[in-house]
Backbone bond lengths (Angstrom), bond angles and torsions (degrees), N, CA, C in turn:
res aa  C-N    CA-C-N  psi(-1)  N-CA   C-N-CA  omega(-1)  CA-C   N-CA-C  phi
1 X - - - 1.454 - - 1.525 109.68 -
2 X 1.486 117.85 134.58 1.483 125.41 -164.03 1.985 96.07 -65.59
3 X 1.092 104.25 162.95 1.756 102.42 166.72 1.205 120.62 -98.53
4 X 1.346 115.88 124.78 1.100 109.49 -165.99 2.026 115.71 -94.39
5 X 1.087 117.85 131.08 1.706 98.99 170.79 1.228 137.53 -64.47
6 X 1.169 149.77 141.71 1.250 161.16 -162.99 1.525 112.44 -99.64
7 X 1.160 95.81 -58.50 1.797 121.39 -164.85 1.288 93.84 -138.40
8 X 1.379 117.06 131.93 1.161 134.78 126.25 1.895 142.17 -133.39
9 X 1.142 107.61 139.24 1.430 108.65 -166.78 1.705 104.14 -108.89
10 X 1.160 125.59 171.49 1.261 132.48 -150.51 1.649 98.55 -174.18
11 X 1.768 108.84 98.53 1.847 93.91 148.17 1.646 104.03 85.73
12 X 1.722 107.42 12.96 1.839 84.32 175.44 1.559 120.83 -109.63
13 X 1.131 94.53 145.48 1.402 120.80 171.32 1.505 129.44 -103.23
14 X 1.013 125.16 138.24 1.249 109.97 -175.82 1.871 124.15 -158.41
15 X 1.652 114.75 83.11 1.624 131.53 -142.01 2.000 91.03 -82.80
16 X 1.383 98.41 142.34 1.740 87.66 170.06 1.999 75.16 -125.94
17 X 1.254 124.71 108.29 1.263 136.95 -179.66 1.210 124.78 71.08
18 X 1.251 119.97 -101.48 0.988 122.40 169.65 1.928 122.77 -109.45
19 X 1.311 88.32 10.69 1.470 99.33 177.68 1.674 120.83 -100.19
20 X 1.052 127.72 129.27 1.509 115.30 158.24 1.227 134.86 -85.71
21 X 1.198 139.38 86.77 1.485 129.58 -176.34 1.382 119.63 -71.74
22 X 1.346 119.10 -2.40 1.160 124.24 -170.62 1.462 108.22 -136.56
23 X 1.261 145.88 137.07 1.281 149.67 -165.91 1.454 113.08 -145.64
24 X 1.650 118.80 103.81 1.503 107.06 166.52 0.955 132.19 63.33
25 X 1.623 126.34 -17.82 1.752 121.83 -149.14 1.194 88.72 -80.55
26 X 1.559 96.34 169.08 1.197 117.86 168.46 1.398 117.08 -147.67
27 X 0.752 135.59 135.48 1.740 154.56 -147.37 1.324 143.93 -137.19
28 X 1.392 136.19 132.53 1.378 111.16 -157.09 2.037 89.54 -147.48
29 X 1.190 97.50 147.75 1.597 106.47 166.36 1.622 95.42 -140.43
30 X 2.075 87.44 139.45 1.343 102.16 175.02 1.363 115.13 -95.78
31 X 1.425 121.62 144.43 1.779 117.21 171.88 1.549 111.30 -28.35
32 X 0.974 122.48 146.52 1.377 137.37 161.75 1.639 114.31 63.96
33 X 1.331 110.95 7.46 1.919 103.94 -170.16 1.410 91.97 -85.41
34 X 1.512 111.37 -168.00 1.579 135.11 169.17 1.136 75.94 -132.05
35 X 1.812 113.47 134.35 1.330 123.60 173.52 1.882 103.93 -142.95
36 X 1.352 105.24 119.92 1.497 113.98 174.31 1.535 127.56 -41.92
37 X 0.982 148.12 163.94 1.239 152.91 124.34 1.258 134.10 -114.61
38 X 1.352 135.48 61.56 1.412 148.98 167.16 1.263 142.28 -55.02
39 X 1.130 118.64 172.88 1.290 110.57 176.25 1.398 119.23 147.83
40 X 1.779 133.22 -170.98 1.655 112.11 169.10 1.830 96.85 -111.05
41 X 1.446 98.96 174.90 1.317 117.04 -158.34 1.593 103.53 -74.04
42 X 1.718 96.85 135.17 1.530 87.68 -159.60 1.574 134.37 82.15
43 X 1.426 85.45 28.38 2.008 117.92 172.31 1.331 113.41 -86.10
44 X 1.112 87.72 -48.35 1.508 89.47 -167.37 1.735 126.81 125.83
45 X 1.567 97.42 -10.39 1.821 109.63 172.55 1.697 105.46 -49.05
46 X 1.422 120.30 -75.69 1.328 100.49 -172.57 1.000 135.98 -48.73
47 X 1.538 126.61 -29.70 1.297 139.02 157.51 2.189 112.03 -37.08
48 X 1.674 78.29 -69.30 1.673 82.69 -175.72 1.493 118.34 -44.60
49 X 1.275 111.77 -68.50 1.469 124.89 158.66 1.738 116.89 -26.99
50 X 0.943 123.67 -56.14 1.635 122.57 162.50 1.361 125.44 -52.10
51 X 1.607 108.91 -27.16 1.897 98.07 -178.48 1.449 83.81 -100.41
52 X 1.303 128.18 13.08 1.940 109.82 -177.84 2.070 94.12 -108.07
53 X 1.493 107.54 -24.92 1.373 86.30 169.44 1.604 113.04 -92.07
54 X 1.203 126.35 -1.98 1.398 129.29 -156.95 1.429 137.47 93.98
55 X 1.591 114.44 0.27 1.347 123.55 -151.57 1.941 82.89 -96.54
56 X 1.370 131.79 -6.15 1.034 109.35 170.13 1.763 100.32 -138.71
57 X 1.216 107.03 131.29 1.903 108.88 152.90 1.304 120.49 32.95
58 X 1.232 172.57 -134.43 1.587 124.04 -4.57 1.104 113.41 -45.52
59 X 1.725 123.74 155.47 1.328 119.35 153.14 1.256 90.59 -112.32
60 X 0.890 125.99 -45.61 1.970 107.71 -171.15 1.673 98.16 -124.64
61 X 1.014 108.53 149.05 1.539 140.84 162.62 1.676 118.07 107.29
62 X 1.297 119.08 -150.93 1.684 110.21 170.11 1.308 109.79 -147.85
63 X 1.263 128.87 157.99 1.346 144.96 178.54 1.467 102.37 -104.70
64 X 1.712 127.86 130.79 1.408 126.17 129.88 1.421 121.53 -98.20
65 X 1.471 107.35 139.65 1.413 102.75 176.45 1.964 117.32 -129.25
66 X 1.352 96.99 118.38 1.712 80.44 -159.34 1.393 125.03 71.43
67 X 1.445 141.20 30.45 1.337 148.70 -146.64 1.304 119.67 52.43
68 X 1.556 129.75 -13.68 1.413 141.10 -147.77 1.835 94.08 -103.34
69 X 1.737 116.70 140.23 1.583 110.93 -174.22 1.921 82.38 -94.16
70 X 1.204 95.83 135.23 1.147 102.61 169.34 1.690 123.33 -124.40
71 X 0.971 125.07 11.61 1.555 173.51 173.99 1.981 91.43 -15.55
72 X 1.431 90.61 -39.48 1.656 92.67 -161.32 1.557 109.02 -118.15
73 X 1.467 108.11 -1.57 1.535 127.74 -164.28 1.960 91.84 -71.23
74 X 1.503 100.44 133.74 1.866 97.04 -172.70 1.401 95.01 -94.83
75 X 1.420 114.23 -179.23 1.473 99.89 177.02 1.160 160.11 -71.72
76 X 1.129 102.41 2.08 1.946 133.50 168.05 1.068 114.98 -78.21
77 X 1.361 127.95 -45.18 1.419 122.23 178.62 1.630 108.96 -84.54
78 X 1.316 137.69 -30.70 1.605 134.65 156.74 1.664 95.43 -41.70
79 X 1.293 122.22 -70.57 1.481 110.25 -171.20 1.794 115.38 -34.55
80 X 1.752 105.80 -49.57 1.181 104.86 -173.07 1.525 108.13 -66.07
81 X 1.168 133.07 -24.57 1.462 136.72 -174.55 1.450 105.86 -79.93
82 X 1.512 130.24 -15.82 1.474 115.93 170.13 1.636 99.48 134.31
83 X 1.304 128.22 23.07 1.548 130.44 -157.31 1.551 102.00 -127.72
84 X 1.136 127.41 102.72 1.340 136.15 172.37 2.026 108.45 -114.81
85 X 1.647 87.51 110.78 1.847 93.72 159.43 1.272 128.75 -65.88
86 X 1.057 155.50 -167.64 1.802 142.98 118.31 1.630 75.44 -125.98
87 X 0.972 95.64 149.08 1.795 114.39 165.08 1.476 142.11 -91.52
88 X 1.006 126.15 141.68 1.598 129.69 -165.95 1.578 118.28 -48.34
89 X 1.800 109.52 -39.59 1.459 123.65 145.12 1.304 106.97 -105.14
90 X 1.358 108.42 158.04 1.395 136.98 -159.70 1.746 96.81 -77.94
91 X 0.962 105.83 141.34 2.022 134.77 -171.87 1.171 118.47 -98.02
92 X 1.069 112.60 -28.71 2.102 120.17 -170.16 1.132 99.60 -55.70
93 X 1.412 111.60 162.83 1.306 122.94 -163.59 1.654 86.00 -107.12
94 X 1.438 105.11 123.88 1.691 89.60 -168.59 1.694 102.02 -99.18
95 X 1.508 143.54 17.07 1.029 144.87 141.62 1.648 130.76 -58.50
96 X 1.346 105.20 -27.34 1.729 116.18 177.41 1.472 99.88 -87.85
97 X 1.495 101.76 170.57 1.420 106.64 149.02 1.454 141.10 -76.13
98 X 1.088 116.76 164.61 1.472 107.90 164.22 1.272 133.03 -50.73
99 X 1.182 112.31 -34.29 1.696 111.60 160.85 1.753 115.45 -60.95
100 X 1.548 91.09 -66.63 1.506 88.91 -178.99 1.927 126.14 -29.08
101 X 1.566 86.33 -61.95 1.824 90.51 176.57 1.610 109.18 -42.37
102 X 1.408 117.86 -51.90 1.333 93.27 160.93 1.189 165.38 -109.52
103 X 1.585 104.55 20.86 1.240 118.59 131.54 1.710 143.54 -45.54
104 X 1.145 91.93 -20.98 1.352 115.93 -165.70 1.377 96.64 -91.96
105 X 1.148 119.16 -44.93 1.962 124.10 165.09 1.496 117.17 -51.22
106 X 1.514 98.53 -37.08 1.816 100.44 -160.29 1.642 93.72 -85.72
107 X 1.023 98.73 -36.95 2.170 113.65 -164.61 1.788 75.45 -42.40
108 X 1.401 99.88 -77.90 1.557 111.88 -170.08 1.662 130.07 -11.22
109 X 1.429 101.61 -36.69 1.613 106.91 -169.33 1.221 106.38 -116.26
110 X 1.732 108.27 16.26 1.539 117.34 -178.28 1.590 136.92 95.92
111 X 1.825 88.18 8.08 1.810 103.68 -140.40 2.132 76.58 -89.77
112 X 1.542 113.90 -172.79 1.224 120.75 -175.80 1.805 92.72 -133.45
113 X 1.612 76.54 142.86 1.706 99.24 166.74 1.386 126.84 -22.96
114 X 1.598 97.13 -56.85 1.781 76.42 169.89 1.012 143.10 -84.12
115 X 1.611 128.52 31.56 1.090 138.19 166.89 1.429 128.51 -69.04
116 X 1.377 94.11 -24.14 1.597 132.85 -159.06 1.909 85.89 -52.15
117 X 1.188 127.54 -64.75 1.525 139.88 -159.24 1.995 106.01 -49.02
118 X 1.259 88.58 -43.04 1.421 102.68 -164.16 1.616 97.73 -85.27
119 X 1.286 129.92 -38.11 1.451 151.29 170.13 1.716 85.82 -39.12
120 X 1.288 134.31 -73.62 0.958 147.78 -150.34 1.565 117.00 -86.40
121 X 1.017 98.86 -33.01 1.844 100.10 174.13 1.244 104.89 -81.27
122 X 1.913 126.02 -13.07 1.040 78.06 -173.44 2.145 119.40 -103.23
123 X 1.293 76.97 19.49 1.912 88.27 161.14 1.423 105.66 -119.45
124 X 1.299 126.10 47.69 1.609 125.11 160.01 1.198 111.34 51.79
125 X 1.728 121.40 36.46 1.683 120.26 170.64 1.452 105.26 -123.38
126 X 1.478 106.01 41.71 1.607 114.87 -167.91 1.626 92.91 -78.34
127 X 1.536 133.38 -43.80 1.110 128.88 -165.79 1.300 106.04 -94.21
128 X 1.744 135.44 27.69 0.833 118.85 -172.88 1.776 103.54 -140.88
129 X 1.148 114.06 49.92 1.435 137.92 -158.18 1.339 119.28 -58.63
130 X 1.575 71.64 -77.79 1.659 107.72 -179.30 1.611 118.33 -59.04
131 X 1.666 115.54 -25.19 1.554 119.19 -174.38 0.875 98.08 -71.86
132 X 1.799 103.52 164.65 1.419 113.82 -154.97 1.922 94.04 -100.12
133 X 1.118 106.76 127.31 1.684 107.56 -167.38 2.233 124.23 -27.54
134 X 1.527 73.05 -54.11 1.834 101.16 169.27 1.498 99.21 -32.13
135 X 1.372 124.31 -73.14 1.260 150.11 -170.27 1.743 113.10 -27.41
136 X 1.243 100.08 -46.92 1.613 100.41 -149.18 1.683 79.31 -103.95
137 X 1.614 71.53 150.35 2.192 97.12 -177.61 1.183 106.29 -45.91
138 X 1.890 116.61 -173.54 1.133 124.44 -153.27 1.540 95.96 -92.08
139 X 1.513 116.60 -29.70 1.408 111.61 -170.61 1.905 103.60 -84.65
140 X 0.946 112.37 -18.55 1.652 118.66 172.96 1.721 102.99 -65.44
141 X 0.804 128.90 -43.92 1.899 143.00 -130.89 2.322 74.31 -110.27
142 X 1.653 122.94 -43.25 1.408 107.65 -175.70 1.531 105.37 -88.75
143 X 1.352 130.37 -6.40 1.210 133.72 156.35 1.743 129.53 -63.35
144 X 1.671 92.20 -48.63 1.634 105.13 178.14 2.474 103.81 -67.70
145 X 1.495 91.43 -33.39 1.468 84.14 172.35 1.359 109.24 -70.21
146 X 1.626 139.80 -48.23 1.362 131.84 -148.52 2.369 73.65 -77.57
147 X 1.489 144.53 -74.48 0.696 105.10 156.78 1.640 141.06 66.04
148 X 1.400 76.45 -120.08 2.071 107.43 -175.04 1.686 100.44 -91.27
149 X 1.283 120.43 5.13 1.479 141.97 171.96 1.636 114.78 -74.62
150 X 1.402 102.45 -49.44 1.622 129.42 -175.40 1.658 88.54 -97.82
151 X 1.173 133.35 -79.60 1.275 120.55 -164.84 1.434 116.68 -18.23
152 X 1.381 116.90 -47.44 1.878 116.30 176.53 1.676 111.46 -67.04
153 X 1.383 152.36 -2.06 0.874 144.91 87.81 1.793 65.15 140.20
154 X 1.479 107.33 84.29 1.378 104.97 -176.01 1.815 113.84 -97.90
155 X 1.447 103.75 147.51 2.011 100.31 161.13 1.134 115.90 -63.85
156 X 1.567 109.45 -27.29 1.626 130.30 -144.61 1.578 95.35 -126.40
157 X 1.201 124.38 95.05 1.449 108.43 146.67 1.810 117.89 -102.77
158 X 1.456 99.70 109.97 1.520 107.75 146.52 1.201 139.53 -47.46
159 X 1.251 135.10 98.48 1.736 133.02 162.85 0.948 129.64 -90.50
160 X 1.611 143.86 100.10 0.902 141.30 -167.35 1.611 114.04 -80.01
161 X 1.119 159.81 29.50 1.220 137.31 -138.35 1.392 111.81 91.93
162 X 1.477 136.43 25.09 1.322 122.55 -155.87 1.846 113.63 -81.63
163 X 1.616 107.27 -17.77 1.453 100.95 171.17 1.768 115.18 -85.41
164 X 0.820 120.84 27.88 1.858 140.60 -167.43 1.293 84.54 -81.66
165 X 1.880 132.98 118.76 1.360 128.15 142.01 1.994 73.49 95.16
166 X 0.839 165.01 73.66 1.392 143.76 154.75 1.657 84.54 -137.92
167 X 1.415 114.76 165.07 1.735 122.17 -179.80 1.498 107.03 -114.47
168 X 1.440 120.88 136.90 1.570 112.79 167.88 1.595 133.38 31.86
169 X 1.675 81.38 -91.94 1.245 115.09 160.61 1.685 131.28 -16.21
170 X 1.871 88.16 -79.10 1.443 111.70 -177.56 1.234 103.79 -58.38
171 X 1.375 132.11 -48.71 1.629 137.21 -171.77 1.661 111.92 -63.78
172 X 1.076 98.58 -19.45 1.630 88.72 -177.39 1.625 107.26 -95.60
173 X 1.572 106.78 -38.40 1.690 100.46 158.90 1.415 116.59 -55.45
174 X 0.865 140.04 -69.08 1.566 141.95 146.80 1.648 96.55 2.07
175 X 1.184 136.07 -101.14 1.363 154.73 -144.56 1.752 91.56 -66.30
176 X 1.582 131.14 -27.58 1.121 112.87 131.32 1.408 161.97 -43.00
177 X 1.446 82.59 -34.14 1.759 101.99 -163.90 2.182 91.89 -83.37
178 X 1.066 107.54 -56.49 1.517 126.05 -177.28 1.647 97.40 -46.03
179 X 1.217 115.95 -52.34 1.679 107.58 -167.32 1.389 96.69 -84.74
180 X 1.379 147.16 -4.01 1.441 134.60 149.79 1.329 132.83 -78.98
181 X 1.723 117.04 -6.35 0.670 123.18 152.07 1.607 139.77 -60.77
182 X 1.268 106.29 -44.13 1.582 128.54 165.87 1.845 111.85 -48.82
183 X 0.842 130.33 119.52 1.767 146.08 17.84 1.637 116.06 -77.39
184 X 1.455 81.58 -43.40 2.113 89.01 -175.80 1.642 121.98 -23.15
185 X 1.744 95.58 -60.56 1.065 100.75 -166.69 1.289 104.50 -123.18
186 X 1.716 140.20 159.53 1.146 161.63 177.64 1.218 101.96 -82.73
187 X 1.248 114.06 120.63 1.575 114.73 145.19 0.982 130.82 -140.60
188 X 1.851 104.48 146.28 1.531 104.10 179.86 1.133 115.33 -109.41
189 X 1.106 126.22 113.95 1.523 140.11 -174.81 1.484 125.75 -74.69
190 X 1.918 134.13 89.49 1.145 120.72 176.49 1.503 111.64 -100.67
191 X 2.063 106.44 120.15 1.400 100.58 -157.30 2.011 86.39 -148.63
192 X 1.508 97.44 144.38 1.466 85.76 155.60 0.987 113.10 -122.70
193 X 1.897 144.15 6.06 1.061 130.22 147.74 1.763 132.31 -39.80
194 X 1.360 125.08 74.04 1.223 133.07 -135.99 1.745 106.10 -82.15
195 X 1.235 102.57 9.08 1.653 122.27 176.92 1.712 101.78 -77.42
196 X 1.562 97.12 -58.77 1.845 117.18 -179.29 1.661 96.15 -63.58
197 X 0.872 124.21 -49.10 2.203 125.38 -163.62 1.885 96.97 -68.26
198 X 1.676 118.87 -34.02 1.497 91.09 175.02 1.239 101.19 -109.77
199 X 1.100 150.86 39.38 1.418 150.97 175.97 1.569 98.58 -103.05
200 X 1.232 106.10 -65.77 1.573 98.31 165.26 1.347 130.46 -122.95
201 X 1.341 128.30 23.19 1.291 103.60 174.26 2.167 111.10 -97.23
202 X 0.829 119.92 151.36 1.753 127.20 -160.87 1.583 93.04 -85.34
203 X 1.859 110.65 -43.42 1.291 97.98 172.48 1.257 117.26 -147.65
204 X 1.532 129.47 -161.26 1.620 92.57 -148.34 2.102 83.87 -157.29
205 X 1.544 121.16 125.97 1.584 90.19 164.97 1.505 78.11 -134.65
206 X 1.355 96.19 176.28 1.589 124.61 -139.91 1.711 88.11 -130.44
207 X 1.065 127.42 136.29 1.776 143.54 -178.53 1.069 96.72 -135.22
208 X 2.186 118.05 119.81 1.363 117.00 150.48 1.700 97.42 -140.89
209 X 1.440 94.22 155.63 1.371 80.73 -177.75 1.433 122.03 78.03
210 X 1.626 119.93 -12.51 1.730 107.03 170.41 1.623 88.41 100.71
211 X 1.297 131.40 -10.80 1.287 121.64 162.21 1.420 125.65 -169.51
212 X 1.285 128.15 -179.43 1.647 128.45 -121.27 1.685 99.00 -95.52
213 X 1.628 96.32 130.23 1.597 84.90 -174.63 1.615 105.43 -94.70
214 X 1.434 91.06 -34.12 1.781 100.23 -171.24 1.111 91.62 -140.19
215 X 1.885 100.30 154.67 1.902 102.38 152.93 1.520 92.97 -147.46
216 X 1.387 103.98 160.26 1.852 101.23 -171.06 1.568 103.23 160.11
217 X 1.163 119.27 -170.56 1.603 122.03 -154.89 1.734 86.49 -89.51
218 X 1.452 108.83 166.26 1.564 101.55 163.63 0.951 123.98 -64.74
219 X 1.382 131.47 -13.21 1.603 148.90 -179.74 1.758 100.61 -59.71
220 X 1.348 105.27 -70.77 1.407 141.81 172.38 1.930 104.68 -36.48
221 X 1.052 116.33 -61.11 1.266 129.18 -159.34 1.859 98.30 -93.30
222 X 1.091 142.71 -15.21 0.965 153.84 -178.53 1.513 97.96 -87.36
223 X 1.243 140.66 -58.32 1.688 156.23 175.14 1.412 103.06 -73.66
224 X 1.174 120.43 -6.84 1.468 119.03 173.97 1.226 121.17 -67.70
225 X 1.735 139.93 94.43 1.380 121.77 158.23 0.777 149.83 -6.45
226 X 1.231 127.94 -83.80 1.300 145.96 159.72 1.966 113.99 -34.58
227 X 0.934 88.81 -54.70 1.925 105.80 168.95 1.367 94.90 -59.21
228 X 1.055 149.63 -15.90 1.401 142.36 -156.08 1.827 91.55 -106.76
229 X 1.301 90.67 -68.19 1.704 98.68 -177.36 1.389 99.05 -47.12
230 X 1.201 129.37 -103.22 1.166 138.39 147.80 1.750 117.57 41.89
231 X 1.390 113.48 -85.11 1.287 123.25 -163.95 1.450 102.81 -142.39
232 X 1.078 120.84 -57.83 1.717 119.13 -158.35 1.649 103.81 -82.09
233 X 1.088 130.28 -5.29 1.793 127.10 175.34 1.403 109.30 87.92
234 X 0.879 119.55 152.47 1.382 126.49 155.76 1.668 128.78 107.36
């Protein structure tokens, strides 16, 4: 079966003064992959990732999403089109409970309360409902976001960093949960635990400098020079 695109970007740039964090790139995700976003700190991923969910501008280039230009779409309406972030720090509303927060995701896209149970089991915070969000550790609080992440019933899941603060353990359920997601859903994975980026992502591009050095299989990007100098050592 041919691959089909999901996302594609074209031509962005993106200056906070006199700086560019973003340069030209241009970018593409296919239906159903896990696709990386790497690089060293001060690349330019969060940036990129922000004008692709809406949380920043474009000033120059264009977004397709689903065939649709969404170029100018702010960030509420990308959500409604199939675009879910989780964020680099954690989002929960740490006054509710754990249910609530995700209830509060599903209410959103129209979904009903009792979804909330199944919302929750299926990142292993089924027994942890009732706590009050605030409460639970840092790797509990990036679980309850990925979560209320899936609850909006996304094409697009964004990861910002989502194994950041998570233990052993949690990361390998995680690195479960992500590769069962795939075909359904898209994801783009921004991670530098580089154990989690070839375990599952299918393909992989590399950001230095505000724009794209490499993109290619992890096979590919691992034997990459430049990727070597660059970010990965050696």
């Amino acid at each position: 079966m041919a691959a089909v695109t999901l996302l594609e970007a074209r031509g962005l740039t993106h200056r906070f003064g006199g700086l560019t964090a973003v340069r030209g790139v241009d970018f593409d995700l296919t239906q159903g992959e896990c696709h990386a976003l790497i690089g060293p700190n001060g690349a330019g991923k969060t940036t990129l990732v922000s004008l692709l969910s809406g949380r920043l501008p474009v000033q120059t280039g264009a977004i397709r999403f689903a065939g649709q230009d969404i170029t100018r779409l702010p960030a509420h309406q990308r959500v409604r089109r199939g675009i879910a972030y989780t964020f680099q720090i954690t989002s929960v509303y740490a006054g509710l409970s754990v249910a609530e927060n995700a209830g509060l995701a599903i209410q959103s896209r129209g979904g009903a309360e009792a979804e909330v149970p199944a919302a929750l089991a299926r990142v292993g915070l089924e027994g942890m409902a009732e706590a009050r969000a605030g409460t639970l550790s840092y790797g509990h609080q990036r679980l309850l976001e990925l979560a209320m992440g899936l609850a909006l019933h996304p094409r697009l899941l964004i990861l910002d960093e989502p194994t950041q603060g998570l233990s052993a353990g949690e990361i390998g359920r995680f690195k479960d949960l992500v590769a069962g997601l795939t075909p359904e859903i898209t994801v783009l994975l921004i991670e530098h635990n580089m154990e989690v980026v070839m375990d599952l992502a299918r393909r992989i591009t590399v950001l230095n400098f505000g724009e794209v050095l490499a993109t290619g299989t992890p096979k590919a990007i691992r034997a990459n020079r430049a990727v070597q100098s660059a970010y990965l050592g050696g």
